[in-house]
ZAGU-505710 format. One record per residue: z, x, y of N, C-alpha, C in turn. Coordinates in steps of 0.2 Angstrom, whole numbers, plus 5000, padded with zeros to 4 digits. Layout:
// residues N
ZXYZXYZXY...
//
This chain:
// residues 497
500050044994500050005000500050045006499650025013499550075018500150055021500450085028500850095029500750055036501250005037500849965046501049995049500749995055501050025062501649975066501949985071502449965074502449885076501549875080501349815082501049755077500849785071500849745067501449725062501949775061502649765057502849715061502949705068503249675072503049595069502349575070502349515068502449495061502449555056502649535049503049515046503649555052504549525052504549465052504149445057504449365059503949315052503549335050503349305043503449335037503849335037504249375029503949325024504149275023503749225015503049235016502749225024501949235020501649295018501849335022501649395019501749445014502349415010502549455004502149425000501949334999501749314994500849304995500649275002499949285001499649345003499949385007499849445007499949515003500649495001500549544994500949604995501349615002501849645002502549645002502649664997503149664991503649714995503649754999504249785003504549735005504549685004504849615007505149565002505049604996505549554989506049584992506649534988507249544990507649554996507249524999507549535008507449455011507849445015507649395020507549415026507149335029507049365036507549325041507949375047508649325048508349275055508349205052508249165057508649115060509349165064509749145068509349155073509649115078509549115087509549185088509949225086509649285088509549325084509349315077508749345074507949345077507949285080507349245081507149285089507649285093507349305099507549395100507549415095507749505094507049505089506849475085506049475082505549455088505549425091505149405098505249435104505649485101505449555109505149595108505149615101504849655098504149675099503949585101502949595097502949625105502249655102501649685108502049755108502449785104502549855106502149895100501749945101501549985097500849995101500250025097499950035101499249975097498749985102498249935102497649935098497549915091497349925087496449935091495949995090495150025093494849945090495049925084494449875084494449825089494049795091493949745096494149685095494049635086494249595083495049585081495249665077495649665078496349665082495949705089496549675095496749635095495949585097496049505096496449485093496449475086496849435082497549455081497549505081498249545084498649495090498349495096498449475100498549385097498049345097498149275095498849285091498849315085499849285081500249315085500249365089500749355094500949325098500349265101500449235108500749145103500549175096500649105091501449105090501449155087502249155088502749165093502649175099502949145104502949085107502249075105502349005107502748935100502748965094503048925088503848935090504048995091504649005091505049025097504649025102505049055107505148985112504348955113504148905118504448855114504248835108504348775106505048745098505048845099505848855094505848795089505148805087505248755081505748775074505948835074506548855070507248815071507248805077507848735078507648675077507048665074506648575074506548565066506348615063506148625057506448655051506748595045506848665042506248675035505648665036505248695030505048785033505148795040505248875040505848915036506348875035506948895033506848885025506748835024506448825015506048885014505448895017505248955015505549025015505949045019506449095019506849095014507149045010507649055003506949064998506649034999506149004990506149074987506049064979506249094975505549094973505349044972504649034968504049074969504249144975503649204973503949254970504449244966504549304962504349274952503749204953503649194947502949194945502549244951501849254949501949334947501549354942501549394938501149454942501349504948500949544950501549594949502149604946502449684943502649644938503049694933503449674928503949644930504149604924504749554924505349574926505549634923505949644926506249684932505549704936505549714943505449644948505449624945505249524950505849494948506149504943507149474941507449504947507349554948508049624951507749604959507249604959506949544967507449484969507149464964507349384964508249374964508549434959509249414959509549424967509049514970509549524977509449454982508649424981508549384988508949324984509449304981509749264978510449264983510649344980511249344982511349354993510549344995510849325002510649285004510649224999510749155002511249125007512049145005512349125010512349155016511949205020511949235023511149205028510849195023510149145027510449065025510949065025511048985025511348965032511849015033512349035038511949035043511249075044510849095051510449035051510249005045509848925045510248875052510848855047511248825050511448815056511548895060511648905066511148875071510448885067509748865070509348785072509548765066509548705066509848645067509748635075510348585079509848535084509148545083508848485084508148435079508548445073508148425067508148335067507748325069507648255069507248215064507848145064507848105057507248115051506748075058506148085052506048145048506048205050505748265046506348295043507148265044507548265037507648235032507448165034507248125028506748135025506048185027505448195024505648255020506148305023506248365022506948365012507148325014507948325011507948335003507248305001507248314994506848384992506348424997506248464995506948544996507348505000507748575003508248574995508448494993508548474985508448514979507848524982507248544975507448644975507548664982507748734980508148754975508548714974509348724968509148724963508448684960508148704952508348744947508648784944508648824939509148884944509548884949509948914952510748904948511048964945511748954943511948994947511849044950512449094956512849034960513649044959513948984962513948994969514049054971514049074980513349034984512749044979512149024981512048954979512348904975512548844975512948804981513348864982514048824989513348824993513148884996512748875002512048835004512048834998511248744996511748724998512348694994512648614997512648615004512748675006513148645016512248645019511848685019511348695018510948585019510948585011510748515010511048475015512048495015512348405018512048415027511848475026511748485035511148445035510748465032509948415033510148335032510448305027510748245026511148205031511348255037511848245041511248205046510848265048510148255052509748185050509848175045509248105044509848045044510348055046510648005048510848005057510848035060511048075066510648085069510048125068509548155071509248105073508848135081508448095083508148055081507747995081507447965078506747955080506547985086505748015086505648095085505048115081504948145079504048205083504148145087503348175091503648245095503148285093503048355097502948335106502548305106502048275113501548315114501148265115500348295117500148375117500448375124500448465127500648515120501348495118501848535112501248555108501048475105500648485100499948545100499448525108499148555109499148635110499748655112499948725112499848735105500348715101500548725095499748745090499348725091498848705088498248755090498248765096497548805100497948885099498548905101498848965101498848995094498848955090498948965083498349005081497548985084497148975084496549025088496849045093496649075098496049025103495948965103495548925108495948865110495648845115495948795118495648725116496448665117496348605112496548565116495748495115495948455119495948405113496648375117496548315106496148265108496248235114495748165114495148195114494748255113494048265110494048265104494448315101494648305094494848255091495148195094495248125091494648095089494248085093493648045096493248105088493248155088493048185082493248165075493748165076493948145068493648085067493948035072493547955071492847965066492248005072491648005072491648055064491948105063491748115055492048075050492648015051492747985046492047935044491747905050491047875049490547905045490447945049490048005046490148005037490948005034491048005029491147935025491347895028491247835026490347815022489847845027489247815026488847855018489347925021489047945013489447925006489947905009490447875003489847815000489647775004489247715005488547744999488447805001487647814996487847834991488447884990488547884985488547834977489047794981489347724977488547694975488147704979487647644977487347694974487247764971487047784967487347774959487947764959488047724952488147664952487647634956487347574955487747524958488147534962488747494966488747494973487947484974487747444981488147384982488247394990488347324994489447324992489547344987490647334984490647384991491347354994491747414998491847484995491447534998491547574994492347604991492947614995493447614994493747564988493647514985493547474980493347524975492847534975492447584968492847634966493247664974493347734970494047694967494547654968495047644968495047624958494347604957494347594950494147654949493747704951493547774947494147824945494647834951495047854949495647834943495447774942495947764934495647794927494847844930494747854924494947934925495347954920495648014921495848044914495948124913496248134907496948104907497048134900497848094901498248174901498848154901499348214902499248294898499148264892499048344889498148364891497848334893497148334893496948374900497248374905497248374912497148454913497548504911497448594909496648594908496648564902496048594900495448564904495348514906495048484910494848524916495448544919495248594926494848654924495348684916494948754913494148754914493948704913493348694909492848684914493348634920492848644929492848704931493448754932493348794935492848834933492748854926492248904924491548864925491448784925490848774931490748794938491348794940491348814948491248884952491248904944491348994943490948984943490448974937489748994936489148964942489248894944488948884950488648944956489348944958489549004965488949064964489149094957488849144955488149134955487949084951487249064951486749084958487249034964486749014971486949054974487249134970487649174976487849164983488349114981488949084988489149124992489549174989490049214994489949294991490149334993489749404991490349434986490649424985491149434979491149404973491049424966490849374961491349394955491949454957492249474954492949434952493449484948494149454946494249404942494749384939494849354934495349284937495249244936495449184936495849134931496549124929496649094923496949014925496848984922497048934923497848894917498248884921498948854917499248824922499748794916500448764920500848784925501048744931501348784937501948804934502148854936503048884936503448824937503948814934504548744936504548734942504648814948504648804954504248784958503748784956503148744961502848694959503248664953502948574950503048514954503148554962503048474966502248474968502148514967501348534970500748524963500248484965499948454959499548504956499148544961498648594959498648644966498648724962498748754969498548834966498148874970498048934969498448994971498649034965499249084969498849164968498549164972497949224971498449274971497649344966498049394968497949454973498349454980498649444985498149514987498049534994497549584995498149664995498949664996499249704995499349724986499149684983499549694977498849754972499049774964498649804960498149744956497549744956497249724954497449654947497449614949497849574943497349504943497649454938497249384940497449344945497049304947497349244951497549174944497949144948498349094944498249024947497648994945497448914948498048884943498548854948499148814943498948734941499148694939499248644936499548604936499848554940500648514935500448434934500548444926500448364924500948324924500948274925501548244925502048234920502748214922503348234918503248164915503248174906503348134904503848094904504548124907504948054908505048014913504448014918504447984923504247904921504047844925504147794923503247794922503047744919502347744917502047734924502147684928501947684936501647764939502447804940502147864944501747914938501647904931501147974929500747924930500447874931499547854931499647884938499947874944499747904951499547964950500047994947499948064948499148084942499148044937498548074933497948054939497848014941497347974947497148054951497548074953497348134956497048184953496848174946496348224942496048184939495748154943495048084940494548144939494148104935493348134931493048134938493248104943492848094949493248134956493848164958494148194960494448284960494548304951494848354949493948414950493548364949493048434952492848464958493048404961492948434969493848474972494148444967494948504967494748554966494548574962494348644957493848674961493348654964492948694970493348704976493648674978494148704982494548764981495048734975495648814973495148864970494648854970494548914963493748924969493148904966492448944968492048894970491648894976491848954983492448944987492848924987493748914989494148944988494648944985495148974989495149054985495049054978494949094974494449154976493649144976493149184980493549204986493749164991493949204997494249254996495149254991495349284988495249374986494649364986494149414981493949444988493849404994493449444998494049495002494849455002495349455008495349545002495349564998495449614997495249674998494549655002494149715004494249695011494249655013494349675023494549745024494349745032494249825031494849855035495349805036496149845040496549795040497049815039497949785037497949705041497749705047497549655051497149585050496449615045496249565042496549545035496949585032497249565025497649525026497949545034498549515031499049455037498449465041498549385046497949345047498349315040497849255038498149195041497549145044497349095048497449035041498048995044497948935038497448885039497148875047496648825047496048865044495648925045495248955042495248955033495848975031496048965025495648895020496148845023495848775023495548745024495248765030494448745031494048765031493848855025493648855022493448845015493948815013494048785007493748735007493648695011493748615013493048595013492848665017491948675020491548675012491748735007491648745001491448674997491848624996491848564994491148534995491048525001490448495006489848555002489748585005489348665003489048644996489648634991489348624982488948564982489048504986488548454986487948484987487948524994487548534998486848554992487248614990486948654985486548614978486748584976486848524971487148544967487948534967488248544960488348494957488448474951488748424946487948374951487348374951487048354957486648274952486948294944486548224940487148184941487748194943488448144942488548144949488548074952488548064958489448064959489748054954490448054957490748114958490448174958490748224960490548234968490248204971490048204979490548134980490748084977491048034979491748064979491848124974492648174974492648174982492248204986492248264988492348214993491948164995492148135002492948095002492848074998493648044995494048084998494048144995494448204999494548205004493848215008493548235015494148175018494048115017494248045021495148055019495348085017496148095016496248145021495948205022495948255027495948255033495348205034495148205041495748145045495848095041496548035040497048085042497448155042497748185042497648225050497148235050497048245057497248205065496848125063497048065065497548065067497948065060498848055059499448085064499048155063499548205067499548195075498748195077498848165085498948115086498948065081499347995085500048005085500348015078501048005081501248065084501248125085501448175090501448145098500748115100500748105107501248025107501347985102501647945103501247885102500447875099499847855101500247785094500247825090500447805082501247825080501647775077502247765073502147805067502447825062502347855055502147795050502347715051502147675048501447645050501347655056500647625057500147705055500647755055499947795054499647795044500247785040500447755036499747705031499947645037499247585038498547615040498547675041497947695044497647725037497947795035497847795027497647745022497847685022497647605019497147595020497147585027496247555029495647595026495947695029495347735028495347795023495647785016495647795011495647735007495747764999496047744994496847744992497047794996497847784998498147714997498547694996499047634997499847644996499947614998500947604997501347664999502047694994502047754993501547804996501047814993500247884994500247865000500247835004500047825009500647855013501047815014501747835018501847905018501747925012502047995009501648035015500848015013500348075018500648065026500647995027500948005034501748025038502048025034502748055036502448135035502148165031502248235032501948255039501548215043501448245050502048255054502648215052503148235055503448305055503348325047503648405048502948465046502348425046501848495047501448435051501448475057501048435062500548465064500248525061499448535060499148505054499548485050499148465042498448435043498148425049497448395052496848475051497148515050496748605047496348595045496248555039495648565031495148535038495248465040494448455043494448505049494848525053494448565060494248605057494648655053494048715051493448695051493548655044492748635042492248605046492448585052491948585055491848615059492148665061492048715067491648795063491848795056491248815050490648785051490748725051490048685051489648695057489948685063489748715070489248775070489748825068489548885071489148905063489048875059488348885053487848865056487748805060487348795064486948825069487348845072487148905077486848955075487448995071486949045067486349045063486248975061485448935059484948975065485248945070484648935077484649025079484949055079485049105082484949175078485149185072484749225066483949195064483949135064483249105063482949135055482549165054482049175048482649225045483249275049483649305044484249275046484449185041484949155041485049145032485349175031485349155024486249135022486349075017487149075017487449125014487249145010487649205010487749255015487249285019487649325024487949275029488049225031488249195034488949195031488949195025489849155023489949255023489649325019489949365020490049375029489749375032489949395040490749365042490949305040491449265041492149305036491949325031492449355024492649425027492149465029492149515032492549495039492849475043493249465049494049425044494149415035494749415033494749335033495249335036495449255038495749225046495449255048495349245055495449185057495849195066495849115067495249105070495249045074494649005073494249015080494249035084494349055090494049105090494049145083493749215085493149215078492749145076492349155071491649175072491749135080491149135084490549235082491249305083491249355083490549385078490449345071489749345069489249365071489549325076488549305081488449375085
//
């Protein structure tokens, strides 16, 4: 592993979980990051000291996650607002991807164990304007930390930990809105451009039509002209593997998703090893999720996980949860986590060409390159005889771009959690529960609208490059020129050209 300079180490303090796990820097097992009030503002004096990295991009980006984290934590101190930064700082669950031996990821996992009381303590201290909505969204996952935990000292400190968040959803605030401007900061600094959301809203609208109309062709390719299209799919997704079926099912897409990519040479990387299995106990709240292997680490496989559902649940929630890996949904999954998605990316973040690109990655690039890949394998013609793999894909799209919606309405106050809720209803497949569920999360991840901006500010700037390389526009060097700048924020994708 190379060794960061001053100015980069600077911002990698204040991201301890992402960096150890997506990034692959493992100087960072067994430690936490201390996010007391004055851990927080002793990490935030720090950035911008060191010197300025010759690349020109990489200044830039450089520059964007510092003015990000100042603005996350200093301006808008969402460490006092949120505890899914704080859940991230205890979880244990990156010491159960296989990138050293076991018993060097135990001896990890035991020390960051033993400073839970110590990151509970600095939690606590921080978290004093945690409002109801996002503790009662929040409470079962802060719950879910204690999974398979006996150290009793680190049991005390979940409990006070938990009754603290359980305090807040009775106590706390009961609005949950950032406000327009919050949001907008929150979002364009992240970002490196600036946001205007009522352009953005006025976009989401306009692509959910956009997707609604292809919803509409689709369906009347399996001959279900003229049915609401959300009708259709509501019945397609009951056709699904069943529980033991579900693994193998994804194995079996992703080695088409594989073979695809490589076929139409998607992305300039065609290497690595991909396997697919059951998610670790600690990440079974998550239905399907890729734990690649990381650009810091020694060359390993990536691990697309799986979680079927728990047979002892009641027969109601396994059929929701199997509905999520429909014969008509689980391929456009599998193009996503694995190829050209999250996996090929994976494959390219390990060649970028400096520490900067490795290893400040952009989550709306991330996801909205993934998101973009989805649309792309249409594009291309994959699965191009089975119209319900383009029916996946919108399905998805229409749940994304709902999410986008979501987050500026109730932020600005525009939309309640419940109306936003009823919006899911209307413009999905979503109902009840699913529905509710997607909408409360914008309370405590209020960018979760990512998957569609990327992808279409991907989409944007493909287009350009169409016009402006002209006779030498090909997707592949389009998607390498992009892979080659890492995972960049969005601000700076334009650089390309």
């Amino acid at each position: 592993m190379t060794e960061l300079d001053a100015r980069l180490r600077a911002i990698t303090d204040l991201i301890v979980a992402d960096v150890r796990e997506t990034g692959g820097r493992h100087e960072y097992d067994g430690k936490i990051q201390d996010l007391s009030p004055e851990g927080v503002r002793a990490g935030l004096a720090r950035l911008g000291e060191g010197d300025v990295p010759r690349d020109a991009h990489d200044a830039e980006h450089l520059r964007v996650f510092e003015e990000a984290l100042r603005t996350q934590l200093g301006e808008l101190e969402l460490h006092r607002k949120n505890p899914l930064i704080h859940l991230s700082n205890l979880d244990l669950a990156c010491y159960d991807r296989d990138y050293a031996p076991e018993e060097e990821r135990a001896a990890a996992k035991a020390a960051h164990l033993a400073l839970w009381p110590d990151a509970v303590e600095q939690s606590i201290a921080s978290l004093d304007q945690v409002t109801a909505p996002v503790a009662k969204s929040l409470a079962g996952a802060v719950k879910g930390l204690a999974a398979g935990v006996t150290d009793e000292a680190a049991l005390e400190a979940h409990a006070r930990l938990l009754a603290h968040v359980e305090r807040a959803a009775v106590e706390g605030d009961p609005d949950a809105a950032l406000g327009g401007e919050a949001l907008a900061r929150l979002m364009g600094t992240a970002e490196g451009l600036p946001v205007d959301l009522g352009r953005l809203a006025e976009r989401a609208d306009a692509e959910r039509d956009r997707l609604m109309a292809l919803l509409a062709e689709s369906c009347a390719k399996l001959g279900q002209a003229g049915r609401p299209p959300l009708d259709v799919v509501r019945e397609l997704v009951k056709q699904h593997p069943d529980a033991d079926g579900v693994i193998e099912a994804a194995r079996i897409g992703t080695e088409k998703a594989i073979a695809f990519t490589r076929e139409k040479d998607l992305v300039p990387y065609h290497d690595g090893e991909c396997l697919v299995g059951l998610a670790p106990e600690s990440r079974r709240w998550a239905m399907a999720m890729m734990a690649w292997n990381s650009p810091g680490e020694p060359e390993g496989p990536s691990w697309y996980h799986i979680t079927p559902p728990d047979p002892s649940w009641p027969a109601q929630d396994v059929e929701e949860w199997l509905e999520v890996f429909s014969d008509t949904t689980l391929p456009a999954i599998n193009v996503h986590e694995v190829a050209p998605g999250h996996f090929s990316h994976a494959r390219a973040l390990r060649r970028a060409g400096s520490d900067v690109r490795r290893l400040l990655q952009s989550l709306a690039f991330i996801e909205g390159w993934a998101h973009y890949a989805e649309e792309l394998c249409v594009e291309e013609g994959f699965e191009a005889q089975d119209p319900r793999f383009e029916i996946g894909v919108w399905v998805e799209a229409l749940i994304r771009v709902t999410r986008l919606a979501c987050a500026i309405g109730v932020h600005t106050g525009q939309l309640t959690v419940e109306e936003g809720a009823r919006r899911f209803e209307s413009d999905t497949h979503l109902a009840g529960p699913a529905a509710l569920s997607e909408a409360r999360r914008a309370s405590f991840d209020p960018t979760y609208g990512r998957y569609t901006w990327g992808k279409l500010l991907i989409l944007d700037l493909r287009e350009q490059a169409r016009k402006e390389w002209g006779g030498g526009f090909t997707l592949q060097r389009f998607h390498k020129a992009l892979f080659d700048l890492g995972s960049p924020p969005l601000g700076l994708i334009g650089r390309i050209l």
